[in-house]
C-alpha positions as CSV (number, residue, x, y, z in Angstrom):
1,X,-2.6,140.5,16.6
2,X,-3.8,139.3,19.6
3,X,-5.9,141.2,22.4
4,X,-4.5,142.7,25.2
5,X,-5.9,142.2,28.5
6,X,-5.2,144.4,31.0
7,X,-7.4,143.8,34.2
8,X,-5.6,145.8,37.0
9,X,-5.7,149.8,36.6
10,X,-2.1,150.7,37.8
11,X,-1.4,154.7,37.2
12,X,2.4,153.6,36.9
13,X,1.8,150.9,33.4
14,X,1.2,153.6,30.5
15,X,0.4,152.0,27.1
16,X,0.4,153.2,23.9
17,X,-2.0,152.4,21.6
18,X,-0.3,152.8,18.2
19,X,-2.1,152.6,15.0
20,X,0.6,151.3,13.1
21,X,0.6,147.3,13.0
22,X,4.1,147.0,12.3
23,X,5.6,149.4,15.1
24,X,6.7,146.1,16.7
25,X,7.5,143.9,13.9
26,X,10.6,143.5,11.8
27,X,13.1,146.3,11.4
28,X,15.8,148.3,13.3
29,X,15.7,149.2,16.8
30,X,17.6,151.1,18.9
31,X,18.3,150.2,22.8
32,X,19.5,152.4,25.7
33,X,20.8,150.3,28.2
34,X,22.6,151.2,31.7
35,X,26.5,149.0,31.3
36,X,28.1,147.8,34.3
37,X,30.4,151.1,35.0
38,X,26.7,152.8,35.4
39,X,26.8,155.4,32.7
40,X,24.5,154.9,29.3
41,X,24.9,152.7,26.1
42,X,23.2,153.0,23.0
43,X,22.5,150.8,20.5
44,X,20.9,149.9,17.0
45,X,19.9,146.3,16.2
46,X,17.9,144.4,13.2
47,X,15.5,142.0,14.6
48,X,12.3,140.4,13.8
49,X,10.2,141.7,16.6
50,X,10.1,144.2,19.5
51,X,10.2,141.2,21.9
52,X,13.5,139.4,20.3
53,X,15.1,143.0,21.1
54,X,13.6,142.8,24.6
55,X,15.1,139.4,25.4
56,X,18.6,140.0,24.2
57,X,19.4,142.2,26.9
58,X,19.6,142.4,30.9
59,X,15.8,143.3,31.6
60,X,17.0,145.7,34.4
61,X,19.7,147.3,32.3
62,X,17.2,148.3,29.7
63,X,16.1,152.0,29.4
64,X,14.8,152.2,26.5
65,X,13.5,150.4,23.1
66,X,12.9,152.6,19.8
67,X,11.9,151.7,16.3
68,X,13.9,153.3,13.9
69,X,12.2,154.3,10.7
70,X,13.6,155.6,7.9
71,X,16.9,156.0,9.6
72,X,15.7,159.5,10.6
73,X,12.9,159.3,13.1
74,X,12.7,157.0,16.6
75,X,9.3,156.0,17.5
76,X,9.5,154.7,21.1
77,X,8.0,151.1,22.4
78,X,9.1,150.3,25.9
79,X,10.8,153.0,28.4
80,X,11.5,152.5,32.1
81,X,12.1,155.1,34.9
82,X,12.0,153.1,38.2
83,X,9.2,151.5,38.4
84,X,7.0,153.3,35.6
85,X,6.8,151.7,32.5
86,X,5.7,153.0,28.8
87,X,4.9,150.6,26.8
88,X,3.5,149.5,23.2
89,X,0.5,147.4,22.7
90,X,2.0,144.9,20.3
91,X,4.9,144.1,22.9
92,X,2.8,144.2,25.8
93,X,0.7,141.0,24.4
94,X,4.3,139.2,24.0
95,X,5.7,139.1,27.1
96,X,5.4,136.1,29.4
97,X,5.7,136.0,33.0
98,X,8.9,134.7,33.1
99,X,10.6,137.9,31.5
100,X,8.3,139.8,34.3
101,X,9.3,137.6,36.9
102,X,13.1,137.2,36.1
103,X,14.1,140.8,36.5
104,X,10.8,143.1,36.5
105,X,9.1,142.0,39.5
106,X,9.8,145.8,40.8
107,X,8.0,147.5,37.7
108,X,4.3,148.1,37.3
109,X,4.4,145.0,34.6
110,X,4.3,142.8,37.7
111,X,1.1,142.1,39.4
112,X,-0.2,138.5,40.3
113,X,-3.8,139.7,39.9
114,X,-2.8,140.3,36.3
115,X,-1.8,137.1,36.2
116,X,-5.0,135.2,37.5
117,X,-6.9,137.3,35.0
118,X,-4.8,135.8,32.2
119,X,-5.0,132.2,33.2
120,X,-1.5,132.6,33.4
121,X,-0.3,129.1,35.7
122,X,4.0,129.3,34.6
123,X,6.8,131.3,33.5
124,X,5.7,130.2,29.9
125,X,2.2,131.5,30.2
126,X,1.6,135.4,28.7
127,X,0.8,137.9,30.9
128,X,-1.3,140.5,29.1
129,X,-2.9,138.1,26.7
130,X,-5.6,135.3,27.4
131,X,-4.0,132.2,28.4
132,X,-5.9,128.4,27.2
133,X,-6.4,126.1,29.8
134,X,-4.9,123.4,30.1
135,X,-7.6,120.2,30.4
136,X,-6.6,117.7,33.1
């Protein structure tokens, strides 16, 4: 897995350090999402990674994201209240700027000095990992 780099010390980004190398990989998840009539949605998806399950949705709908394992016991990877996000480790490296950008520019994920750090230079270009550059 690749490092995380985290540069900016923001008291609203908590992440969790989980010992487990396979909290974010393949398996079930299950989503809380805010619908359009404003009340909550749950749901359980299979998916290859904690970042496809992130994509699939509205980024400013979703609540919550929890691994399910052994169809008994929810371990949590990404919750939002407001601006304050929780967050695992292994999705933290995967997002891009682009899925901060689109809809999370209001969270504590967003933070152009993060960015610089990163060598982050488009919406392709991760946000908490290391970046190449790009030779001229």
């Amino acid at each position: 897995m690749n490092k995380l780099v985290n540069n900016i010390a923001n008291r609203d980004l908590k992440v969790f350090h989980k010992e487990s190398t396979d909290m974010c990989g393949k398996g079930k998840y299950r989503v809380i999402v805010k619908c359009q009539a404003g009340f909550m949605a749950t749901s359980t998806t299979e998916a290859e990674s904690a970042i496809e399950v992130f994509r699939r949705y509205k980024l400013k709908s979703v609540h919550s994201i929890a691994k399910v394992i052994n169809d008994d016991f929810d371990s949590t990877v990404y919750a939002r209240v407001g601006k304050k996000i929780w967050i695992a480790e292994g999705l933290l490296v995967e997002i891009k700027v682009g899925d901060i950008n689109q809809d999370l520019y209001k969270t504590a994920l967003y933070s152009q000095y993060q960015y610089k750090s990163v060598n982050a230079n488009s919406w392709e270009s991760y946000a908490y990992q290391m970046n190449e550059e790009v030779a001229a």
